[in-house]
TORRO-139395 format. One record per residue: residue number from 1; residue in one letter; x, y, z of N, C-alpha, C, O in turn. Coordinates in steps of 0.05 Angstrom, whole numbers. Example, Ala and Ser with C-alpha at 12.3 -4.5 7.8 and 13.67 -1.06 7.14 Angstrom:
// TORRO-139395
R / 1 / A / 264 / -114 / 156 / 246 / -90 / 156 / 264 / -66 / 156 / 285 / -66 / 169
R / 2 / S / 257 / -45 / 142 / 273 / -21 / 143 / 258 / 1 / 157 / 268 / 23 / 161
This chain:
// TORRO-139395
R / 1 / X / -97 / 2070 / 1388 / -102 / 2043 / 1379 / -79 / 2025 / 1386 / -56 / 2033 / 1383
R / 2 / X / -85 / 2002 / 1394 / -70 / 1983 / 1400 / -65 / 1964 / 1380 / -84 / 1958 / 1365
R / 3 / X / -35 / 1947 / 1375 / -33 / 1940 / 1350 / -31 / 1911 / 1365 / -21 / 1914 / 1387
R / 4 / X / -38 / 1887 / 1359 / -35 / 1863 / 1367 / -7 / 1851 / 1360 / 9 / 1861 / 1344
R / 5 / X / -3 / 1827 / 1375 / 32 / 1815 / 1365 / 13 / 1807 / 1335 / 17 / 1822 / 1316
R / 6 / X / 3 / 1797 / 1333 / -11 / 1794 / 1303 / 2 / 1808 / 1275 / 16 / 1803 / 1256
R / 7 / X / -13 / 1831 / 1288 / -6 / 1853 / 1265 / 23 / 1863 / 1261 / 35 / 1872 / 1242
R / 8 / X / 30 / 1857 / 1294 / 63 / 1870 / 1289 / 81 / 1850 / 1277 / 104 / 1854 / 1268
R / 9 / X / 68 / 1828 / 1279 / 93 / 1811 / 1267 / 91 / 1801 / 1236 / 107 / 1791 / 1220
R / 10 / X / 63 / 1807 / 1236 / 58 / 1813 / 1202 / 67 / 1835 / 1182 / 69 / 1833 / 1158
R / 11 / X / 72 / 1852 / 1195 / 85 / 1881 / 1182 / 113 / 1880 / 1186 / 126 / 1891 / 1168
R / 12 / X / 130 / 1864 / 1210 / 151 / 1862 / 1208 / 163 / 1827 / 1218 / 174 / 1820 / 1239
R / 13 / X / 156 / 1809 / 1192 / 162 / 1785 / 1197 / 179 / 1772 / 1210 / 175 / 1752 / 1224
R / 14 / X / 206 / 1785 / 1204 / 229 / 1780 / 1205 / 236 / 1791 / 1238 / 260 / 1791 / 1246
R / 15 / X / 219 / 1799 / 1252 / 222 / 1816 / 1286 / 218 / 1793 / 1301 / 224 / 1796 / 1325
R / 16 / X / 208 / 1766 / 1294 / 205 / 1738 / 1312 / 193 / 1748 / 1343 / 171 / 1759 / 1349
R / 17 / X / 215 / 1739 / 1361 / 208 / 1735 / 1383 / 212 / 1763 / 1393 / 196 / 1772 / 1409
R / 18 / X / 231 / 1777 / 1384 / 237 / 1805 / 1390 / 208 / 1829 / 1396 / 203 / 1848 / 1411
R / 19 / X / 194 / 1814 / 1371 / 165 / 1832 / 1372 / 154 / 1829 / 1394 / 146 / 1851 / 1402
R / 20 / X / 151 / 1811 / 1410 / 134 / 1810 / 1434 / 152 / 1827 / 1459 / 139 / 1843 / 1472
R / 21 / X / 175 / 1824 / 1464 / 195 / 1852 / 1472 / 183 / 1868 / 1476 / 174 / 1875 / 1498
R / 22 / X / 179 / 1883 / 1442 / 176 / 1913 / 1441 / 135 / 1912 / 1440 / 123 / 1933 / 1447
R / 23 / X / 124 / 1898 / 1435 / 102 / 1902 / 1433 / 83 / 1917 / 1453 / 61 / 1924 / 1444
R / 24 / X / 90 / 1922 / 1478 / 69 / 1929 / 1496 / 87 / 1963 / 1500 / 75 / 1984 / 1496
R / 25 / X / 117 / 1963 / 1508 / 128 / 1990 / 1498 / 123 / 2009 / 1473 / 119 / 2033 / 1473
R / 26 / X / 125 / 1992 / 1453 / 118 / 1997 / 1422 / 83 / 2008 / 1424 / 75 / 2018 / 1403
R / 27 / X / 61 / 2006 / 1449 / 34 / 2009 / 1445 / 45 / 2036 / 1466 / 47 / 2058 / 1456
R / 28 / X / 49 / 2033 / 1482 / 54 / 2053 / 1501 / 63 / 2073 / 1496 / 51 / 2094 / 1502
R / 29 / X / 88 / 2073 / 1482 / 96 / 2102 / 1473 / 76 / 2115 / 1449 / 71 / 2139 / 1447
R / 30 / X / 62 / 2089 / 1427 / 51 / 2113 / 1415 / 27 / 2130 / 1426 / 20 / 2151 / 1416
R / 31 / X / 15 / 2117 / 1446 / -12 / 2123 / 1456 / 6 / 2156 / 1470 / -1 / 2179 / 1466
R / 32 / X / 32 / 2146 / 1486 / 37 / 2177 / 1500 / 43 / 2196 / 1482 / 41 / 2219 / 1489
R / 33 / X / 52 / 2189 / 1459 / 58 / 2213 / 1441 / 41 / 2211 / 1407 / 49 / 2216 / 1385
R / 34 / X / 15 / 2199 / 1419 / -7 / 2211 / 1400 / 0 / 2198 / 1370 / -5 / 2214 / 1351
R / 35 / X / 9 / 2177 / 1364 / 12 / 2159 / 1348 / -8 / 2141 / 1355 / -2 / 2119 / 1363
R / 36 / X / -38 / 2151 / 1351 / -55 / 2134 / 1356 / -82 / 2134 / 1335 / -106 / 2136 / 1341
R / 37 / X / -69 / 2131 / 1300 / -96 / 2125 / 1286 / -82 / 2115 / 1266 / -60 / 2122 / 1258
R / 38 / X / -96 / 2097 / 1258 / -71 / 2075 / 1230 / -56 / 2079 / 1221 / -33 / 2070 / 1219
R / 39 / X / -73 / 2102 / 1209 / -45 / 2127 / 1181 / -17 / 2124 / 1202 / 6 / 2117 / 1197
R / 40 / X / -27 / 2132 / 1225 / 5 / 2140 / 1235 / 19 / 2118 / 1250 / 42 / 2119 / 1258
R / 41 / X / -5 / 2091 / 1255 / 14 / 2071 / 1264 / 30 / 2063 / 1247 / 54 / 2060 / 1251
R / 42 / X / 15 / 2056 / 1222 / 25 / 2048 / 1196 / 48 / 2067 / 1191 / 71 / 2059 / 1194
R / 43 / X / 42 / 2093 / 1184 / 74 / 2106 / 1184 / 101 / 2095 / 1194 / 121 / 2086 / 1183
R / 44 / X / 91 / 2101 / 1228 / 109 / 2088 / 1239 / 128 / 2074 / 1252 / 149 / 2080 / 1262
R / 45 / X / 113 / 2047 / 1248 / 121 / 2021 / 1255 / 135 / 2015 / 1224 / 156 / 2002 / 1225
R / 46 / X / 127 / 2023 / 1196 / 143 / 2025 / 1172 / 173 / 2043 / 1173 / 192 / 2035 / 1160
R / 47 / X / 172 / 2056 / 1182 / 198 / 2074 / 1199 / 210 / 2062 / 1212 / 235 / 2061 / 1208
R / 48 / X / 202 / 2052 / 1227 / 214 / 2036 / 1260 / 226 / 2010 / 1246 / 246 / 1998 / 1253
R / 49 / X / 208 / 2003 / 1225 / 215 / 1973 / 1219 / 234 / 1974 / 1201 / 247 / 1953 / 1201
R / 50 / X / 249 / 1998 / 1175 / 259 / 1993 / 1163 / 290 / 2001 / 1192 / 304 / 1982 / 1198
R / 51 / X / 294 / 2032 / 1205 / 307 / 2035 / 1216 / 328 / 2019 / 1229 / 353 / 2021 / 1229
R / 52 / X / 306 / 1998 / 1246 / 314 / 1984 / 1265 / 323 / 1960 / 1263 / 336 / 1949 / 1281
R / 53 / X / 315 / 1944 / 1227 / 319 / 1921 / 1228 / 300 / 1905 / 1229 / 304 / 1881 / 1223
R / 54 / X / 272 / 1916 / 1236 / 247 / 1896 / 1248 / 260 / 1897 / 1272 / 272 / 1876 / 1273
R / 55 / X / 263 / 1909 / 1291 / 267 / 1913 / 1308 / 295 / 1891 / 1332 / 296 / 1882 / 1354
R / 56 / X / 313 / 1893 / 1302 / 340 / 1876 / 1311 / 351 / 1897 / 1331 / 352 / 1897 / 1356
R / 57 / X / 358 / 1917 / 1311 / 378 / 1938 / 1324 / 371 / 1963 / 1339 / 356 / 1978 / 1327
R / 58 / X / 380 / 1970 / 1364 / 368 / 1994 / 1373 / 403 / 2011 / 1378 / 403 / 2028 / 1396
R / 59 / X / 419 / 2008 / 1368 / 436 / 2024 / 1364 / 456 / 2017 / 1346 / 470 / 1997 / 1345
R / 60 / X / 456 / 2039 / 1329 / 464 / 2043 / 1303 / 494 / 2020 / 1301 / 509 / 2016 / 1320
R / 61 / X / 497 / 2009 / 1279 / 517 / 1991 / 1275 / 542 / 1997 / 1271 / 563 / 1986 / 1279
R / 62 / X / 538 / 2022 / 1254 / 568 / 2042 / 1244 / 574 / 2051 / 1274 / 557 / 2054 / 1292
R / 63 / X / 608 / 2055 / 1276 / 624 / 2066 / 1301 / 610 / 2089 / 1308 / 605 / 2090 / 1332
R / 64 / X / 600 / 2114 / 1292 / 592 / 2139 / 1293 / 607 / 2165 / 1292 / 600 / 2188 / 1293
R / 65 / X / 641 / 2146 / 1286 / 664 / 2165 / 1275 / 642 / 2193 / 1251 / 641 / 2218 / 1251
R / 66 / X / 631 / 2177 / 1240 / 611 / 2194 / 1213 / 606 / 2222 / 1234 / 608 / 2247 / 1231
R / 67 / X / 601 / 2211 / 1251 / 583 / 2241 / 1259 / 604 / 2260 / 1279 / 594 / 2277 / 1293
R / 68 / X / 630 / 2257 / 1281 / 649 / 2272 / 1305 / 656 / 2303 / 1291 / 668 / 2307 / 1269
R / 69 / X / 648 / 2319 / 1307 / 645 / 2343 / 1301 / 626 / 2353 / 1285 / 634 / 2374 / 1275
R / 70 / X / 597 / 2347 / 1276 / 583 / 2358 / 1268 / 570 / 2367 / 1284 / 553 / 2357 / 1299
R / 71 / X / 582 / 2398 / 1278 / 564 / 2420 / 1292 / 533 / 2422 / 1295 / 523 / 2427 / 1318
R / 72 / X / 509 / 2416 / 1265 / 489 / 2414 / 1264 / 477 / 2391 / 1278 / 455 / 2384 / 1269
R / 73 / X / 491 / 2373 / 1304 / 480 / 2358 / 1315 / 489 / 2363 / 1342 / 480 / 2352 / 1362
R / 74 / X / 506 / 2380 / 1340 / 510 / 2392 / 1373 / 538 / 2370 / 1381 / 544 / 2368 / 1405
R / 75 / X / 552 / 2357 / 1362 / 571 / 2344 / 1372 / 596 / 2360 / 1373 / 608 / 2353 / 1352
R / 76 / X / 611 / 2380 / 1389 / 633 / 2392 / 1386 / 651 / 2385 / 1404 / 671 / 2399 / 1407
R / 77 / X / 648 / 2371 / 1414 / 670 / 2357 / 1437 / 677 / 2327 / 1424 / 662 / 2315 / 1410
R / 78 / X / 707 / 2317 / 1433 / 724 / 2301 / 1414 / 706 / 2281 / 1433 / 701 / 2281 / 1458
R / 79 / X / 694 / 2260 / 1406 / 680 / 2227 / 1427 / 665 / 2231 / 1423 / 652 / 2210 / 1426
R / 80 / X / 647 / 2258 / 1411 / 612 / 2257 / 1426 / 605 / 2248 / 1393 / 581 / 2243 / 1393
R / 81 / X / 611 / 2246 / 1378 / 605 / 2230 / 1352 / 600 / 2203 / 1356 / 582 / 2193 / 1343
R / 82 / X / 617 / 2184 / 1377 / 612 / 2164 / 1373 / 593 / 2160 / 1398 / 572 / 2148 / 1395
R / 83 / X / 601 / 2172 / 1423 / 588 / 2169 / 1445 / 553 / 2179 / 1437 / 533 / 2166 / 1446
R / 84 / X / 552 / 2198 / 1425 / 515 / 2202 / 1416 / 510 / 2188 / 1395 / 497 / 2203 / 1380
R / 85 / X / 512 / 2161 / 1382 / 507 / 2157 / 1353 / 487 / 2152 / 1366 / 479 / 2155 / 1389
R / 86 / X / 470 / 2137 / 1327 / 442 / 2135 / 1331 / 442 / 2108 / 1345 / 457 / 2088 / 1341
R / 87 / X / 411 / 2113 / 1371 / 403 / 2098 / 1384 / 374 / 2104 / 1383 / 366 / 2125 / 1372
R / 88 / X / 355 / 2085 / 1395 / 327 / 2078 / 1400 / 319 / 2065 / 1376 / 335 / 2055 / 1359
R / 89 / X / 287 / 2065 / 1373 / 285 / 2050 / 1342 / 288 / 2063 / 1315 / 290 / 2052 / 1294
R / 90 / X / 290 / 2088 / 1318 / 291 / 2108 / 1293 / 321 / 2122 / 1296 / 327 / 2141 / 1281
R / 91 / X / 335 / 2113 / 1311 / 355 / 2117 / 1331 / 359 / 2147 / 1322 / 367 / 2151 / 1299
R / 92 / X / 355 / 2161 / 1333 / 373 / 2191 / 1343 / 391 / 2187 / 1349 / 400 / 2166 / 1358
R / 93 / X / 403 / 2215 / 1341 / 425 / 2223 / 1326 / 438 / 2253 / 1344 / 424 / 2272 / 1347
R / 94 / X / 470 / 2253 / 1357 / 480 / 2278 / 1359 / 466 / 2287 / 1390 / 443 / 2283 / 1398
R / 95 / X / 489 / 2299 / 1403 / 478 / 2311 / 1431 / 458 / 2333 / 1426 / 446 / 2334 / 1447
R / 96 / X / 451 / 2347 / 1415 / 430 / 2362 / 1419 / 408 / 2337 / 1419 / 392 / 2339 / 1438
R / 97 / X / 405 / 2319 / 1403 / 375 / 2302 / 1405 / 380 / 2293 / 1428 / 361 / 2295 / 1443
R / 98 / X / 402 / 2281 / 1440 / 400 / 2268 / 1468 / 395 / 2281 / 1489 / 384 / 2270 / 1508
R / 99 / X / 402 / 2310 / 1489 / 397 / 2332 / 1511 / 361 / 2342 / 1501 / 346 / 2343 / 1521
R / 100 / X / 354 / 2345 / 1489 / 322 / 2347 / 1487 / 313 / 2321 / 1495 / 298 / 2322 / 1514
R / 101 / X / 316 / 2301 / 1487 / 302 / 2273 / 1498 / 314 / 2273 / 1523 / 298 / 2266 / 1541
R / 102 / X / 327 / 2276 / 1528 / 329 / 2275 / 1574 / 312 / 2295 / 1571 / 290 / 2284 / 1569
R / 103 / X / 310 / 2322 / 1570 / 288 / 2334 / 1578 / 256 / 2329 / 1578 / 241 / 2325 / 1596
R / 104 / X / 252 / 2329 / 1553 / 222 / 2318 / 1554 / 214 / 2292 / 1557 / 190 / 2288 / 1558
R / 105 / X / 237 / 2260 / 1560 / 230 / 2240 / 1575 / 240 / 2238 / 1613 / 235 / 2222 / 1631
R / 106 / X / 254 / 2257 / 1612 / 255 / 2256 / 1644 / 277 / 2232 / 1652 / 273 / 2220 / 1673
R / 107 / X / 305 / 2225 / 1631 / 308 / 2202 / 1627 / 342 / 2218 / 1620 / 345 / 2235 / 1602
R / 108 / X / 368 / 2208 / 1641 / 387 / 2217 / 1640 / 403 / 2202 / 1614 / 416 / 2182 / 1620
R / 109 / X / 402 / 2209 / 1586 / 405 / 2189 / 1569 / 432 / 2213 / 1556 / 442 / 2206 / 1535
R / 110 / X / 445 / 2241 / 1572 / 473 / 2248 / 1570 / 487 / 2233 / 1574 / 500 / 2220 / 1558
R / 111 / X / 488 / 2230 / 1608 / 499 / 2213 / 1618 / 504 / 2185 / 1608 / 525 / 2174 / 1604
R / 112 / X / 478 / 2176 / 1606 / 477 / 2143 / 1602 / 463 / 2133 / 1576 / 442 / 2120 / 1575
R / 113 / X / 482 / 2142 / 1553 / 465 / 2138 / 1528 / 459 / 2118 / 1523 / 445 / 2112 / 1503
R / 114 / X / 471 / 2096 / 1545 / 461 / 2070 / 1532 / 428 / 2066 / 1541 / 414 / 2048 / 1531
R / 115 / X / 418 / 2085 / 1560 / 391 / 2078 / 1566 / 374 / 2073 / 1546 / 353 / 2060 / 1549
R / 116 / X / 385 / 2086 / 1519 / 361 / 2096 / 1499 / 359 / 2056 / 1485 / 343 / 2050 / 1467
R / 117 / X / 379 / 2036 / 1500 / 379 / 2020 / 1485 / 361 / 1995 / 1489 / 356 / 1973 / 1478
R / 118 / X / 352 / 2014 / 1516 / 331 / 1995 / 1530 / 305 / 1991 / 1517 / 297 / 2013 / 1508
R / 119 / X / 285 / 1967 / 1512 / 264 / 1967 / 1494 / 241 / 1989 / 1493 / 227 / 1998 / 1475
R / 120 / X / 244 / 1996 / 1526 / 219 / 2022 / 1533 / 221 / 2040 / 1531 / 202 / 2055 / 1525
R / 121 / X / 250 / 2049 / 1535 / 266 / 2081 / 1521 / 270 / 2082 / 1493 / 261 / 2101 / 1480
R / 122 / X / 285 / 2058 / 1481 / 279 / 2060 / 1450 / 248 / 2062 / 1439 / 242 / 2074 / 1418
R / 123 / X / 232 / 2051 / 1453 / 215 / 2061 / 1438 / 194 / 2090 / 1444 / 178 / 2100 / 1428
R / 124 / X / 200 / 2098 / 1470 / 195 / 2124 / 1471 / 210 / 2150 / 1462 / 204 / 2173 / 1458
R / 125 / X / 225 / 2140 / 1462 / 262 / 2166 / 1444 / 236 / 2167 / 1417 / 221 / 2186 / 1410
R / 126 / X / 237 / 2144 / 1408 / 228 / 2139 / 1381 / 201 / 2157 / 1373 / 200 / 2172 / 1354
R / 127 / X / 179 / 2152 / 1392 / 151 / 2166 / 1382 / 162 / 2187 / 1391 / 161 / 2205 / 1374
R / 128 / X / 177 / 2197 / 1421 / 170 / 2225 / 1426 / 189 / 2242 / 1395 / 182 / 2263 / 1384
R / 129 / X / 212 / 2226 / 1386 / 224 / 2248 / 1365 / 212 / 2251 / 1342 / 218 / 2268 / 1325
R / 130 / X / 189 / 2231 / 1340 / 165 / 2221 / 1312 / 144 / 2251 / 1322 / 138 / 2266 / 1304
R / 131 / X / 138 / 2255 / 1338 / 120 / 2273 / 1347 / 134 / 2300 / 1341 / 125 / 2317 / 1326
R / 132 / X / 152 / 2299 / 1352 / 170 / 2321 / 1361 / 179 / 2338 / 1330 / 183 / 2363 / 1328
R / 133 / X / 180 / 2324 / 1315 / 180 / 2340 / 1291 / 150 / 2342 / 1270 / 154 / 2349 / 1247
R / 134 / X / 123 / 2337 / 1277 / 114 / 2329 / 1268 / 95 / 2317 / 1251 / 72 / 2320 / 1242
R / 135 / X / 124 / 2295 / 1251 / 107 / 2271 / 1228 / 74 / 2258 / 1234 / 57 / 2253 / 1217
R / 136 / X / 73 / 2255 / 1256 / 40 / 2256 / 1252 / 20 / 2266 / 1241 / -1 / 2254 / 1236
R / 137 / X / 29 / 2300 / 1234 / 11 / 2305 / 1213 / 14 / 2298 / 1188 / -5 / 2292 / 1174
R / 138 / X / 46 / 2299 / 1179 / 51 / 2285 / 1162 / 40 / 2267 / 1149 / 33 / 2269 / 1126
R / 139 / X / 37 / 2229 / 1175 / 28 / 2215 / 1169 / -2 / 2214 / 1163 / -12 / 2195 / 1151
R / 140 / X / -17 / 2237 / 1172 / -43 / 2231 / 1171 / -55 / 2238 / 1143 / -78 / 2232 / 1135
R / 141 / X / -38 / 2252 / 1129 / -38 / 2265 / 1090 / -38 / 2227 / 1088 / -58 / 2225 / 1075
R / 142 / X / -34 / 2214 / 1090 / -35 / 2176 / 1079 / -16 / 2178 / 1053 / 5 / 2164 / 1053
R / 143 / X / -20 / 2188 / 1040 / -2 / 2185 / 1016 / 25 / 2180 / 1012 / 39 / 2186 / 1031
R / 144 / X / 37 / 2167 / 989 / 60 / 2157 / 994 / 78 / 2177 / 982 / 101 / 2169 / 977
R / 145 / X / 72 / 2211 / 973 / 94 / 2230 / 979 / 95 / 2241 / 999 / 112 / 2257 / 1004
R / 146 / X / 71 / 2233 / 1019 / 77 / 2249 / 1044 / 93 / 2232 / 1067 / 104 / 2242 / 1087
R / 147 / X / 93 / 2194 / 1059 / 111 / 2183 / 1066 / 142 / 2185 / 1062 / 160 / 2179 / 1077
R / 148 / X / 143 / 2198 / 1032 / 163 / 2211 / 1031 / 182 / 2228 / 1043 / 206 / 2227 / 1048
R / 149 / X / 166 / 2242 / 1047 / 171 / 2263 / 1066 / 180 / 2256 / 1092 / 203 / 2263 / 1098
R / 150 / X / 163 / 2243 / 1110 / 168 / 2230 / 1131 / 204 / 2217 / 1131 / 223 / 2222 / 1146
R / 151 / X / 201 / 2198 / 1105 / 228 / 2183 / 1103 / 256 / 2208 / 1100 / 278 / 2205 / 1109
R / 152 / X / 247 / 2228 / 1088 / 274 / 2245 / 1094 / 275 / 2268 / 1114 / 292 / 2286 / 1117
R / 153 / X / 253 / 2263 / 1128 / 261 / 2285 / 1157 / 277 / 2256 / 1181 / 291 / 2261 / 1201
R / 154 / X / 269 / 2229 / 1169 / 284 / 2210 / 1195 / 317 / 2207 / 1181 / 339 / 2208 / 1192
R / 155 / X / 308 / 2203 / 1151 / 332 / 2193 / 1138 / 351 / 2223 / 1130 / 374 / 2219 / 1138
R / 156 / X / 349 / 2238 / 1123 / 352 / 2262 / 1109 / 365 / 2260 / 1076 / 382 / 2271 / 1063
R / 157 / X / 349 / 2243 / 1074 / 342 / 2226 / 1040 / 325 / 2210 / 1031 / 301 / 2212 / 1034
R / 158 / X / 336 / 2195 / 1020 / 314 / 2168 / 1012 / 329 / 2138 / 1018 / 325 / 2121 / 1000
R / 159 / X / 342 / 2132 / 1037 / 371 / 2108 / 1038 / 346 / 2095 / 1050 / 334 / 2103 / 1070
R / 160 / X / 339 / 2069 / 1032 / 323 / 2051 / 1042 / 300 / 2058 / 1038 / 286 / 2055 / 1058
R / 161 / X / 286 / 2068 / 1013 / 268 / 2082 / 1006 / 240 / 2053 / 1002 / 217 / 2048 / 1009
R / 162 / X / 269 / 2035 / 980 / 242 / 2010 / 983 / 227 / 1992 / 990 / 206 / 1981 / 983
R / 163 / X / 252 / 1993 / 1018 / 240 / 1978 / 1036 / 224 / 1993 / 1062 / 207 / 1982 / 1075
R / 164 / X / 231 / 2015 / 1065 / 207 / 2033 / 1078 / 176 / 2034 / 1065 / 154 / 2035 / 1077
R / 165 / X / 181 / 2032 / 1045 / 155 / 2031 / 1025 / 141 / 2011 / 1025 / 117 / 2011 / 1029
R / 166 / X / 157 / 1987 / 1020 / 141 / 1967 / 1025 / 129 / 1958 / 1059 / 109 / 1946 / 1065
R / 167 / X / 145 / 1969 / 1071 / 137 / 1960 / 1096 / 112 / 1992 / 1103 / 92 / 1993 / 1118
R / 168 / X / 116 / 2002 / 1095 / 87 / 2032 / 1097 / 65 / 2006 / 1081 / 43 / 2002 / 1091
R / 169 / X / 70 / 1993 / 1063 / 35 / 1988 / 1050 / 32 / 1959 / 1060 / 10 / 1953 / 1069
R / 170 / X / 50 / 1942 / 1061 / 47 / 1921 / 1081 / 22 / 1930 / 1105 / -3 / 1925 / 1105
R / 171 / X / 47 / 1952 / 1129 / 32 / 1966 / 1151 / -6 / 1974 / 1145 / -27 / 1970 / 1158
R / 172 / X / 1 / 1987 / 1121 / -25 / 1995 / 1112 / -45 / 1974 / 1105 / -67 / 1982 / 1100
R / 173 / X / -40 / 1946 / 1102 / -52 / 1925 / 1085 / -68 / 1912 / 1113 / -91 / 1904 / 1115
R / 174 / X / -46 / 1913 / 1133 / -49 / 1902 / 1162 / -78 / 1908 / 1178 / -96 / 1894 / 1185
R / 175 / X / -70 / 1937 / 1181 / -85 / 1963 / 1197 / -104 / 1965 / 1183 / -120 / 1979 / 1196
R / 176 / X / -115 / 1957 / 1153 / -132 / 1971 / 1137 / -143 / 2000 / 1136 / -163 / 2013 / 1141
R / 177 / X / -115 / 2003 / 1125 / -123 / 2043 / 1119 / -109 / 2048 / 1094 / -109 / 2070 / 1084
């Protein structure tokens, strides 16, 4: 399903002119990675939208000092903390996610992590890692503990729980589901 600038800028007001940007990338990637029935647009344009800003930011604002040397993200070389921070709209996180997304997007984003900052790579990084763990079935339970859920496999908590929430029933108010 295809979401109109309509709906996208209704679910995320504050995305202005930015929405029309991401809007035809934003239809594209979910159609290629099967983000294609309300429950899960709604999921994840509520994801995307709290993540990103409404789609201000496609790479993370913090330096990414946070993440230098964590092993559980594949960062063990001095730099790769800041050089892998989070990027795309849900921005991934850590050279292991950057080395699986060059693989299954076909897209040298080791080398050139800034690719992921581009509107068509951010938003494919974004559905393929939404898939890739996934949250689609997740999203298709509709409920808002299984949105839960969703929010701490992106977040690995609840940081920004209310405004994910609101923007999931917004999404949902939109899409009518």
């Amino acid at each position: 399903m295809d979401v109109t600038l309509a709906q996208l800028t209704a679910i995320m007001p504050y995305a202005k002119n930015r929405a029309s940007v991401f809007l035809a990338p934003l239809n594209a990637a979910m159609v290629e990675f099967e983000i294609n029935t309300p429950l899960r647009v709604a999921a994840f344009l509520a994801q995307v939208g709290h993540e990103s800003g409404q789609l201000k930011y496609v790479k993370e604002i913090a330096s990414g000092e946070a993440y230098e040397k964590r092993r559980d993200l594949g960062n063990i070389e001095p730099g790769w903390g800041i050089r892998f921070l989070g990027r795309g709209l849900i921005q991934i996180t850590g050279y292991y996610n950057y080395c699986a997304a060059m693989v299954k997007l076909d897209l040298d984003c080791v080398t050139h992590p800034e690719l992921l900052e581009l509107p068509v790579n951010a938003c494919r990084v974004s559905a393929w890692w939404w898939a890739d763990k996934g949250l689609n079935q997740l999203a298709d339970v509709g409920t808002e503990d299984s949105f839960l859920r969703i929010t701490k496999k992106i977040n690995g908590g609840t940081n920004g729980w209310e405004d994910r929430l609101a923007l999931y029933r917004k999404a949902r108010g939109v899409l009518k589901c």
